[in-house]
N, C-alpha and C positions, 0 to 999 in steps of 0.2 A: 773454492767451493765446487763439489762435486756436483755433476747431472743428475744422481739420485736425488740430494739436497734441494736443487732447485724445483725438480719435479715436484718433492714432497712440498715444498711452500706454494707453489704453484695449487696444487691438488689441497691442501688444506685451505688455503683463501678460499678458492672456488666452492669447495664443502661449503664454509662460511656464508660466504656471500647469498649462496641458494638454500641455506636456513635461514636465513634473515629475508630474504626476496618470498620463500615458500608460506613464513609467519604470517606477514604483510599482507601476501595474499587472500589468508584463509581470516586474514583481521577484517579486509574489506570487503570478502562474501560476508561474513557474518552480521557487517554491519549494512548490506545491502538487502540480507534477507529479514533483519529485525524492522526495516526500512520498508520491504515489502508487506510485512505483516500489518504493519501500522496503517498502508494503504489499502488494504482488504480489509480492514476494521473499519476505516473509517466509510469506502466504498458500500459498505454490508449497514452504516448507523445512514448515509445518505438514501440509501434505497430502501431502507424502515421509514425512514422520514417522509421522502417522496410517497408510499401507499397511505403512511396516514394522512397526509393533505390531500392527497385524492379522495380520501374517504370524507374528510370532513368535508372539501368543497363540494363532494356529492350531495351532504346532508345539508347546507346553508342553500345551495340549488332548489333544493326539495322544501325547504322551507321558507324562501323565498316566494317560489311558485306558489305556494299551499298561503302564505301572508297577503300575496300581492293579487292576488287570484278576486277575477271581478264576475260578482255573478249576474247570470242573465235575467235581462227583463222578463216578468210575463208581460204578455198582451192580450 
């Protein structure tokens, strides 16, 4: 076996090997950014959530005060 020969198997693994390595790669961005997306969604329904119980515990506040509310004597 000639050094042409070996080079060329040499040079085609290595092709190989960094399609397969380069695949992989771009398999686990994609499945890091579908990953990312899912955490911005769900980050975006927690801080929906979080303004509407600020809202409602505003309005149970307020009505609270306005239920529990003692009025003053005349004298």
């Amino acid at each position: 076996m000639g050094w042409e020969q070996v080079l060329t198997i040499i040079v085609g693994t290595s092709s190989i090997v960094a399609a397969i390595i380069t695949l992989a790669v771009s398999l686990i961005n994609k499945r890091f950014e579908d990953m990312n997306k899912r955490f911005e969604d769900m980050n975006r329904r927690i801080d929906s959530l979080e303004r509407r119980m600020e809202s409602e515990l505003k309005e149970i506040k307020f009505l609270l005060y306005k239920v529990l509310e003692v009025p003053h004597k005349e004298e």
